[in-house]
N, C-alpha and C positions, 0 to 999 in steps of 0.2 A: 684869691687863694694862691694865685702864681706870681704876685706882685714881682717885677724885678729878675724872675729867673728866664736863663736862656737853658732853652730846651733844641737838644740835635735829634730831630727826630729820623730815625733809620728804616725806608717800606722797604718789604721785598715782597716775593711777588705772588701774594697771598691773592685770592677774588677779592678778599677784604681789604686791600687796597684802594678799590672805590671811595671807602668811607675815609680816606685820609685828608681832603680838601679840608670835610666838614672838623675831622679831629685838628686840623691846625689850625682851623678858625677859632672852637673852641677853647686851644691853652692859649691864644689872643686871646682871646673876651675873659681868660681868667688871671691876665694881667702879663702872662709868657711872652717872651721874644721867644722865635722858632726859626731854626736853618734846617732844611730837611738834606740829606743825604738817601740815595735811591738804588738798588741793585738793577739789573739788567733786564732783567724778569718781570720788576714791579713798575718798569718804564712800558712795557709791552702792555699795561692792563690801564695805569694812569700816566697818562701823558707830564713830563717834567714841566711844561708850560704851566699847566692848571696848578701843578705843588708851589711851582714859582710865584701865579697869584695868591695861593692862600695863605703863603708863609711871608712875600716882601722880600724876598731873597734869590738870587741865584739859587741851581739847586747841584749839590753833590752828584754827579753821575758816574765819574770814574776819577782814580788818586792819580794825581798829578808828580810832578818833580815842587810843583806847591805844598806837597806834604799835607793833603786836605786833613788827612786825620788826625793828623798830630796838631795843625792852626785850630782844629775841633774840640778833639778831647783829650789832647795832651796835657802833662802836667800845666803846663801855662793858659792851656787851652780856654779859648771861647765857651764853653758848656759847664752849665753848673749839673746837667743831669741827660744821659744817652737815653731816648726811650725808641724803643724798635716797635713799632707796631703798623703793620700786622707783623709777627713773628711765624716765617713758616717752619716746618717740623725740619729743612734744610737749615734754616740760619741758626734756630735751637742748636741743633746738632754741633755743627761749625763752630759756635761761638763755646761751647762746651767745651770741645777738644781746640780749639786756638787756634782754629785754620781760618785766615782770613784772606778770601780769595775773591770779595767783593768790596766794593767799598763802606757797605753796611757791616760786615764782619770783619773787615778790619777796624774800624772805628772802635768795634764794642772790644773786640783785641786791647785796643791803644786804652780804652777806657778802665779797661778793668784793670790792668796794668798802671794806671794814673791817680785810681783810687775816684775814677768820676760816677757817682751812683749812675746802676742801670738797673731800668724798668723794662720790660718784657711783656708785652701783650700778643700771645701767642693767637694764630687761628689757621686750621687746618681741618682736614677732615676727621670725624670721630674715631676712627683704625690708626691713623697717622698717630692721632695725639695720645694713642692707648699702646702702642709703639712701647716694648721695655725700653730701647734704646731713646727713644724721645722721653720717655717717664726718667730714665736713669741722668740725661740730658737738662732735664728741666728741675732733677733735683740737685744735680752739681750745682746750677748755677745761683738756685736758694743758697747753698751752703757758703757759695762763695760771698753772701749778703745781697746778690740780685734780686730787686723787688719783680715777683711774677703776678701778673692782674691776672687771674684763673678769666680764661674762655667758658661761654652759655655753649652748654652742651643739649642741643637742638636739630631734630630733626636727620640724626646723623650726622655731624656735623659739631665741632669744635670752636662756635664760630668768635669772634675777637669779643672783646667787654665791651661794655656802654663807655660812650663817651665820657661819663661824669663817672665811672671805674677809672675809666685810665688815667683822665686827670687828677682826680684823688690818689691812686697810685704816687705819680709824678708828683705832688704835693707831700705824700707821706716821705719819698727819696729826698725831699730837698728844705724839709722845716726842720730843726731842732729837735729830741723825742725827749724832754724833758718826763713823757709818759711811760717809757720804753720800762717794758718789762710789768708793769700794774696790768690790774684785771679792772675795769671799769664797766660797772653794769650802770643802764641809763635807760627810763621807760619813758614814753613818748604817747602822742596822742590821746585819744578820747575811748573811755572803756564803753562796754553797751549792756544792759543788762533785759535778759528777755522777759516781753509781758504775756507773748506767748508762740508759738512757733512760728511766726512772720513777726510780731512788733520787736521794737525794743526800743528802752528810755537810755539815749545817749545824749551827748554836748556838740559844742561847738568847734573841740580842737580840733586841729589840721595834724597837728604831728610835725610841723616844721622846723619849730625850735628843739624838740626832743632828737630828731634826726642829725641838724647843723650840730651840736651838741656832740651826739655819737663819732661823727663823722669826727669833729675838729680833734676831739681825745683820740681817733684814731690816727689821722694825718700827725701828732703828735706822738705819737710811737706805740700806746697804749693798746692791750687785746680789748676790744667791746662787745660786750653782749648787751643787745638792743630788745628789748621786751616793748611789744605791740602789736596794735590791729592795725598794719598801714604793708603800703608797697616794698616788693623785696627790692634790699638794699645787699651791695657786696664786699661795706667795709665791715662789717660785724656777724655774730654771730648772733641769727634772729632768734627769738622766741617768740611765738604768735598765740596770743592771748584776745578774749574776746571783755569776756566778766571781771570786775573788780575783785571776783577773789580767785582768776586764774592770774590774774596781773602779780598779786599777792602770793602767790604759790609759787611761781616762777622765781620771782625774786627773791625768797626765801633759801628755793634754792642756788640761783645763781650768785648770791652775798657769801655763802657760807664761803666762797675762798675768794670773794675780789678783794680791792683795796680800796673802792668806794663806790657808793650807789648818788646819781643823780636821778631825781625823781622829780622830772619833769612833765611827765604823763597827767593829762587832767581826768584823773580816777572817778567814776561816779561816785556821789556820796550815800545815793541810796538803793535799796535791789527791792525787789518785789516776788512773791511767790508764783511762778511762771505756771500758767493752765496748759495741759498739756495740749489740748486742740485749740484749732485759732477761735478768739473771742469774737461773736458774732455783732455787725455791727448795728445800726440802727436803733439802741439804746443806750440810756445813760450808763457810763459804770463809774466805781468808785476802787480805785486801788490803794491797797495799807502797804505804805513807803515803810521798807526796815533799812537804818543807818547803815552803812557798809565800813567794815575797820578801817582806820586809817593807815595805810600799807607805811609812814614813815617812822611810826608808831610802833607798828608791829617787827620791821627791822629792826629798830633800836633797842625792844628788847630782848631780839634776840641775837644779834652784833653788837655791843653795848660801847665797842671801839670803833665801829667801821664810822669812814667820814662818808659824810652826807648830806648832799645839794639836796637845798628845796625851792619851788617855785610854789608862788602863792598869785592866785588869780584874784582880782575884785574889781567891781563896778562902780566903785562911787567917784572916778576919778579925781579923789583926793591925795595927793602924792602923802601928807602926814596921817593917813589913814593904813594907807599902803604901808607905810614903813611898822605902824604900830603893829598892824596885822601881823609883815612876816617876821619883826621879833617877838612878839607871843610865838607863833611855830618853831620857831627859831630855837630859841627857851624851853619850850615844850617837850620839845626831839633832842636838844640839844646837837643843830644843825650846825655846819661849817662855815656856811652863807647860806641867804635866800634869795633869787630872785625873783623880785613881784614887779607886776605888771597891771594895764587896763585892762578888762574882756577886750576892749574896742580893737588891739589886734589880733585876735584871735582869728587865721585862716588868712592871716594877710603876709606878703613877704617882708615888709617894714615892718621894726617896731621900737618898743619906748620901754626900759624897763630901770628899774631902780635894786640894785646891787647892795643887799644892806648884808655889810660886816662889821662885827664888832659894832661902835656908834656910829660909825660912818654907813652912810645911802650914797651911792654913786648913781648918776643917770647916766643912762648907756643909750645911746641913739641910733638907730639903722639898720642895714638887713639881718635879719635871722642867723644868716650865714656869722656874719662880724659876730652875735651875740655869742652863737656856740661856741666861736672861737674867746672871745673873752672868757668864757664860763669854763673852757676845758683850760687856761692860761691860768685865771685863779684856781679851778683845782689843783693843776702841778703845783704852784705853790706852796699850797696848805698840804698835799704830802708829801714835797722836799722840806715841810718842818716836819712832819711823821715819825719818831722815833724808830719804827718799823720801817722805815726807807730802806732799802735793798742795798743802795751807795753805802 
């Protein structure tokens, strides 16, 4: 996700500074070069040594007559993106009003002045961070186009985003937003439909592809709202549904103003009249399956413009099965693209899918993550040809 980019990362001297080793291991493992720069304060909690092994660099302690911040993030500079994390309710503050009297706050100074995106992963205590003057602080610097990863507010406490927040943050500052400004609704995983107050008849999906998906249309500029039964995520706006026809409800109404629905959620295709106490066990039973609407179906009639990703699942691992399959849907819905797949990755992080537009089938090979990125890559496409394009 970070292929290629150099990231200046800037701690001060949050507690949450501990977690900074493991946050620069991880924009390493997502393809980042990282130089960290350290305030006075965040040396007192993590030792410059340990930032030095996790980063492969020297580390920034104090500006030299070397000009560190400007060899940084100056116009010329080394950094394709400042991210400051932990960001305490102190460097908020500073970096707002322009006082750079650290080497963390002068950097973000020299950056925002250079036009180098900066990311902000704030964490402090819950009073700190509810501060008008940190509230009025941290929306200055939104306005000034600062990407801010909002802090889990937990246990009193403000405390910094997940790791996979802030590097997606960093990812959305430094990719292209060919998406920027569209509303993209995207359903994910596996629905469940109750047989009685404990059972339910559900699938296989994981929700991985519908999620890489979400995420990639965000990381490219795009608002997402994300409909599903899966883990909270904090690049979209969730919708949490259980039933094929809360899936269906939701998206109803979260279409009525986006600019496309990706419908990659493996929706049950049948629901069953739910007893209200649990069915006792020790005997045979017999359940009457009723078909559930096809929610791609049900948009289309009533979005008759909205574009719309399909994904079609089958088993026969026939790839010219596969392809027949997702252009009948395809045809059906009158779809943008489909992407079809084997069940056989289904819950796995590899996979294998075949990309059928127009008469072309593309095979597409590898992680989940790559897929969503391809799949949110062909969407901009198909709506930078959109009549309706905002450009």
């Amino acid at each position: 996700m970070l292929e290629g980019i150099n990231v200046a990362l800037g701690v001060s001297g949050s507690i949450a500074a501990v977690k900074v080793v493991e946050l620069a291991h991880e924009l390493r493992r997502q393809g980042a070069e990282v130089r960290a720069v350290m305030t006075g304060a965040a040396q007192g909690i993590v030792h410059p040594w340990a930032v030095e092994f996790a980063t492969d660099h020297e580390v920034v302690t104090e500006i030299t007559g070397a000009v560190e911040h400007v060899e940084l993030c100056g116009r010329e500079g080394w950094a394709d993106v400042l991210l400051l994390a932990p960001a305490t309710a102190n460097t908020v503050g500073k970096v707002a009003a322009a006082i750079d009297d650290t080497p963390v706050t002068t950097c973000a100074t020299t950056a925002l002045g250079a036009d180098v995106p900066l990311v902000v992963a704030p964490a402090m205590h819950e009073p700190m961070y509810d501060h008008p003057g940190v509230a009025d602080a941290t929306a200055r610097l939104r306005e000034w186009g600062v990407d801010v990863v909002d802090p889990r507010l937990e246990e009193g406490k403000a405390k910094i985003a997940s790791e996979d927040a802030i590097v997606t943050g960093v990812a959305r500052a430094t990719t292209p937003d060919p998406l920027a400004g569209r509303h993209v609704v995207v359903t994910s995983g596996a629905t469940s439909e109750s047989i009685d107050p404990v059972r339910t008849i559900t699938n296989r999906a994981s929700g991985k592809t519908g999620r890489a998906v979400a995420r990639a249309c965000y990381v490219r500029g795009a608002d997402v709202t994300l409909v599903h039964d899966g883990p909270e995520v904090q690049f979209a706006d969730v919708i949490d549904v259980e039933s094929a026809a809360e899936m269906l409800a939701a998206c109803e109404a979260a279409c009525a103003d986006a600019d496309a629905l990706v419908s990659a959620a493996a929706i049950g295709d049948f629901t069953v009249d739910a007893a209200d106490e649990k069915i006792r066990s020790g005997e045979a039973r017999t359940l009457e399956l009723e078909p559930t609407p096809k929610l791609i179906d049900s948009i289309r009639e009533a979005e008759p413009d909205l574009p719309i990703v399909g994904f079609k699942v089958e088993t026969s691992g026939d790839d010219d099965a596969m392809v027949r399959e997702a252009r009948r849907v395809r045809d059906r819905a009158d779809l943008a693209f489909v992407v079809a797949n084997d069940a056989s990755v289904m819950g796995a992080d590899e996979t294998r899918v075949l990309l059928v537009r127009g008469d072309d089938a593309t095979e597409v090979v590898g992680s989940k993550a790559e897929l969503g990125a391809r799949v949110a890559d062909e969407l901009a496409a198909e709506l930078a040809d959109d009549p309706a394009d905002p450009d």
